[in-house]
C-alpha positions as CSV (number, residue, x, y, z in Angstrom):
1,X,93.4,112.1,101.7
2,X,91.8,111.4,98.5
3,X,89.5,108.4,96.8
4,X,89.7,108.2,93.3
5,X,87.7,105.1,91.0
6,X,87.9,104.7,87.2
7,X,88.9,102.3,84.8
8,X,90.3,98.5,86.2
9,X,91.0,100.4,89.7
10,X,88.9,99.8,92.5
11,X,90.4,101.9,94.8
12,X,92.9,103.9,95.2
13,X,94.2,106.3,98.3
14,X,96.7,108.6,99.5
15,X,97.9,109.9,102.9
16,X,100.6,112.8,102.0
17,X,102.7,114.1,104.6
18,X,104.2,117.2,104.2
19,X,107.1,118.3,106.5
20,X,108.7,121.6,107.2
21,X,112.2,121.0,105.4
22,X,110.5,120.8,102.1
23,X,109.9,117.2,101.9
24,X,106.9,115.0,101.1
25,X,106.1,111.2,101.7
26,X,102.7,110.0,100.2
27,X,101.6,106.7,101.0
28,X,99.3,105.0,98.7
29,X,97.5,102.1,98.4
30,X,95.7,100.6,94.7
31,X,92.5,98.0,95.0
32,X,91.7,95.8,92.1
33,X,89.3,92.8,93.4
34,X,86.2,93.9,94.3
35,X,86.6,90.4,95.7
36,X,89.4,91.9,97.9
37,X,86.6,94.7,98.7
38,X,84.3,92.8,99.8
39,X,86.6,90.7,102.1
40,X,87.6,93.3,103.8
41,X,84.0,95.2,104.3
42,X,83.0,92.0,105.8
43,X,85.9,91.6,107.9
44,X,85.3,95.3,109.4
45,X,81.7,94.4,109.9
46,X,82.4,90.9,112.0
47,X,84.8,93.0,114.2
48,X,82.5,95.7,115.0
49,X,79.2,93.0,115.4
50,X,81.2,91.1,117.8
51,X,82.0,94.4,119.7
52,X,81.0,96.1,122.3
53,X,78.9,100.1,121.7
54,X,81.6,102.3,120.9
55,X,83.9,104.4,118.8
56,X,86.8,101.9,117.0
57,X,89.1,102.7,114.3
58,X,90.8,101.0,111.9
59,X,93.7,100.7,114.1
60,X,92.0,98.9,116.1
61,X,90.6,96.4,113.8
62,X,94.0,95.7,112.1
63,X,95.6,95.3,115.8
64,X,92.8,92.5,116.0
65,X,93.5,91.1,113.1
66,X,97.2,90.6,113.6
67,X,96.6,89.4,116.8
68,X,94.2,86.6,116.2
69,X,95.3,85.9,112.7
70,X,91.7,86.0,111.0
């Protein structure tokens, strides 16, 4: 995984997968708001306020999300 910022990109990330016939899938994923940013850093942070101590992952704050819409 890799984080790269410069120029009008915010943010930008890959996941590569590599598999044993030779093949590759990348995901990636481009940020441009810093609006968009900051949305989302305060959306992580009011899911792990209103949570109890404990280890959480993104997983489980998009499963939240999707699940209550906000």
């Amino acid at each position: 995984m890799s984080s790269i910022r410069e120029g009008d990109i915010i943010g930008e990330h890959y996941v590569t997968l590599y598999n044993v016939l030779g093949e590759t899938t990348e995901l990636s994923h481009q940020l441009e708001s810093r609006r968009d940013l900051t949305n989302g850093i305060l959306m992580a942070a009011k899911f792990i306020a209103a949570q109890p101590n404990g280890l959480y992952t993104i997983e489980d704050l998009m499963t939240d999300v999707l699940s209550t819409g906000k």
